[in-house]
C-alpha positions, 0 to 999 in steps of 0.5 A: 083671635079667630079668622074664618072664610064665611062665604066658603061655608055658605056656598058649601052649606048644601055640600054638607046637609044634602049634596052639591045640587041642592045647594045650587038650587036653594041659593040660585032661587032664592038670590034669581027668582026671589021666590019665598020658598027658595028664600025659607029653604036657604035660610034653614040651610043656613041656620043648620050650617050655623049649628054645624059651625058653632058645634065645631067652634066649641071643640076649639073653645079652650083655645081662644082666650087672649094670647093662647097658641091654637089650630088651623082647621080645615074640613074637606068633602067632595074636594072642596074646602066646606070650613076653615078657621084659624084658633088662637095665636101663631105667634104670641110675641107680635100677636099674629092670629092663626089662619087657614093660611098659617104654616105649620110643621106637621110631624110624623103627617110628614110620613106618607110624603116621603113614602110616595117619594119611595113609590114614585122611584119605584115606578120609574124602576129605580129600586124596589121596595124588596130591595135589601136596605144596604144596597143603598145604605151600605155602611149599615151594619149587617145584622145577619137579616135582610132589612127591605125599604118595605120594612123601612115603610111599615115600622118592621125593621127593627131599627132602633128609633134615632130620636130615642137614641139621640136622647140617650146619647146626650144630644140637646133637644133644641142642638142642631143636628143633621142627616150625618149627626143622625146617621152616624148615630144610627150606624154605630148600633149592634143590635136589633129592637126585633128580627126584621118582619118579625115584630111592629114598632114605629121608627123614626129611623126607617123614615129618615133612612128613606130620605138617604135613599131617596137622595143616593138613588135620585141625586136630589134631596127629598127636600127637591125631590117632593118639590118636584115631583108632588108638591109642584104638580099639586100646586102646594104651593106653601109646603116643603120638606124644610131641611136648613133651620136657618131657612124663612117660611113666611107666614109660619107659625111658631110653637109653644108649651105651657110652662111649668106654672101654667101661667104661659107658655115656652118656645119650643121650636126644633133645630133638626134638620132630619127629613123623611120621618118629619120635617114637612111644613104646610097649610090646611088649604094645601093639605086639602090639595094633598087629600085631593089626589087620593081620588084624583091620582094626579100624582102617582096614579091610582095603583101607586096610591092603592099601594101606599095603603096596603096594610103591612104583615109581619111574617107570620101572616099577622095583619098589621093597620099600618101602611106606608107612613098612613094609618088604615083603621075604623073610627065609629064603624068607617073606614078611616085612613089618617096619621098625626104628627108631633114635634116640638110644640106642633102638632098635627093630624090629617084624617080622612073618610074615603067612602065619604069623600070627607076629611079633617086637617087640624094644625096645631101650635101647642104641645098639649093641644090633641089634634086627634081628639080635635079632629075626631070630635069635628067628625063626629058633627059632620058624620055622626047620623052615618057612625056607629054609637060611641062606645064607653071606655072603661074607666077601670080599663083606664086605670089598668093601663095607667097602673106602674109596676109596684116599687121595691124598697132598697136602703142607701148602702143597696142602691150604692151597689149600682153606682159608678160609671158605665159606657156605652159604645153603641151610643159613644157616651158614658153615665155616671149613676150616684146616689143623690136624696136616697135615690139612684140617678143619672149624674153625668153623661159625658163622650169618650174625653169626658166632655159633658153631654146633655143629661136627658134624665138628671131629674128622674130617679131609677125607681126598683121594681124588681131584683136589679130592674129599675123604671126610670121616668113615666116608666117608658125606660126600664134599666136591667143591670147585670152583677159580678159578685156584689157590684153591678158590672153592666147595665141593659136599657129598654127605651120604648122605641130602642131596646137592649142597649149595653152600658158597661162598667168602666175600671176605675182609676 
């Protein structure tokens, strides 16, 4: 199921192959004057623009068989819209196609809103991005570091990322969960990924800090504050901070994965109420209002969005690509400045090429869809003769990175050293490990009384790779544990995006 707009390609055909004024002159001789060569000129204009659209309809191919979650696209140049389609279905129980027009929730794209929140109270002189993070957030435990909103805004604080930590706490992907459920979770952590400044790690957990912050120092929640202040002046009109999961949005579009068989796809929507790292809801066509204003400093100003892109780095001078909740980097030899977006089955990007004055949108209801790749490939048609040459991966380069760590063998009687249970008072739950099919897993996680949690990893074995080192997983969780005598008494966990969490050995009954 695919809808398009085919009277804005036409009308842009000329914006894309050779400038605005060109187009004006071909369509205008050959629709007012009826000349021949007016007429032959339109008509190759609009067999490339035909190439061009065909080109891009093959990068979304895959996604147009009957019944099949897909993308919005939208391709901006010179603040307009030069094509826009929809792929696929956005709500496979009633059929209803995608369009330009469907709503999506577009992830951690969500991040540069709330960072612009920040700038903006900036500029009105109500906090500074230096400002010690608990001055606002003062139950924040005090890690004997300075943690500054800056931090917050370029992943260098070295919080431990709430998400990670939400899983590891037992929390149910598809709960309901709030801002309180988030903060006290986070509240409730020792220790830190890294000293602040010292290191870069993404961190959902600054983001969703700024949204606190954002709502203490201004008496509205981002959710009224992006309304007000961006989203209203931008006349984004189908675009909010969507904080109540009860909350209709018209014309949304739902989201999907393929199931385990292949053969069809699952729901896959979040109940989280969270803003600030996530939770924006929005159409290709606003997005390209949003995109706008990088040029036109509607909102903000130019010296506020100059700010929003100026890299971080770290405290030893080391420069960093990202900004403030964007990615400033180069694609094929052009400055590119971008961020995607992932949650539950949506996914996103928005990538724009500000010395082209060209952008992508891809908004996507499927979690295996690659918007990035997608977008990048619908780039790569429209720019290509101002790229560099693609470079060729090295497949054995690929390879390397894919490589695990080579496992261990340990008899039964061995892994059974490590069995018991653990609590963790940072996450308030404890883990039970058994030995279950000659592997050591995960069996129960359950809070203080005993009351079972979620288990996140009941069907993961903790693979040993080295004297009392286990990968758990796709290898993103590395478990160390620590021994008094012969038995295991403590465990650390290494998740990715939250590190060195103590699990301790409880005395039993």
């Amino acid at each position: 199921m695919i809808a398009g707009r085919n009277w804005r390609r036409i009308l842009a055909a000329g914006v894309v192959l050779a400038g605005v004024g060109a187009t004006t002159n071909i369509l205008s001789a050959s629709a007012e004057t009826g000349d021949g060569a007016g007429q032959n000129a339109a008509g190759k204009s609009n067999g490339n623009q035909q190439k061009l659209d065909a080109a891009v309809d093959e990068v979304f191919q895959d996604l147009t068989a009957a019944g099949s979650p897909g993308c919005a696209l939208g391709v901006f140049r010179g603040g307009q819209i030069i094509y826009e389609k929809g792929y696929g279905v956005a709500n496979i129980e009633e059929n209803v196609p995608i369009s330009p027009k469907s709503v999506f929730d577009i992830g951690s794209t969500s991040k540069q809103f709330t960072a612009t929140s920040i700038l903006l109270l900036e500029k009105e002189g109500k906090l500074s991005v230096d400002d010690d993070v608990h001055k606002y957030i003062p139950e924040l435990p005090d890690y004997g570091k300075k943690i500054t909103i800056l931090n917050l805004l370029n992943h260098t604080s070295g919080l431990r990322d709430y998400l990670t930590l939400f899983d590891i706490a037992g929390v149910h992907v598809d709960s309901v969960t709030t801002d309180e459920d988030a903060l006290a979770l986070i509240v409730r952590q020792k220790g830190l990924n890294f000293a602040p400044g010292s290191e870069y790690l993404y961190s959902n957990t600054g983001f969703f800090l700024l949204s606190v912050i954002v709502q203490r120092v201004s008496g509205k929640t981002l959710r009224d504050f992006a309304a007000e202040n961006i989203f209203s002046p931008l006349q984004m009109t189908h675009t909010q901070f969507r904080d109540n999961h009860r909350s209709l949005v018209p014309e949304r579009a739902m989201a999907y994965d393929e199931n385990e068989k292949k053969d069809g796809f699952t729901l896959n929507v979040s109940y989280f109420e969270q803003t600030g790292d996530g939770a924006v809801h929005t159409t290709v066509e606003d997005l390209l209002k949003w995109d706008e204003n990088f040029y036109s400093g509607q909102v903000g100003g130019k010296i506020l969005l100059a700010e929003l892109q100026e890299t971080a780095k770290l405290n030893d001078g080391k420069k960093l690509n990202y900004a403030k909740g964007i990615v400033v980097s180069d694609y094929r030899g052009l400055r590119m400045v971008s961020h995607g977006g992932s949650w539950g089955g949506y996914r996103a990007q928005l990538m724009r090429f500000p010395e082209h004055h060209f952008s992508v949108a891809c908004l996507c209801n499927l979690g295996s869809s690659d918007p990035t790749r997608r977008a990048s490939q619908v780039a790569d048609v429209y720019l290509n003769s101002v790229m560099k040459p693609k470079t060729v991966k090295s497949a054995e380069a690929d390879e390397e990175r894919k490589k695990e760590p080579a496992t261990i063998s340990l008899t039964k009687e061995q892994l059974g050293a490590y069995a018991g249970d653990y609590w963790s008072e940072e996450m308030g739950v404890s883990y039970r490990l058994a030995v279950r099919d000659g592997a050591l897993k995960v069996v129960v996680v359950a809070d203080r009384i005993g009351i079972p949690r979620a288990n996140n990893f009941a069907k993961e074995d903790f693979r040993p790779t080295g004297t009392d080192v286990f990968t758990v997983g796709e290898g993103e969780l590395t478990v160390k544990f620590k021994r008094d005598g012969e038995t295991a008494s403590e465990f650390e966990l290494d998740a990715g995006r939250s590190t060195g969490i103590v699990f301790r050995r409880t005395k039993e009954k």
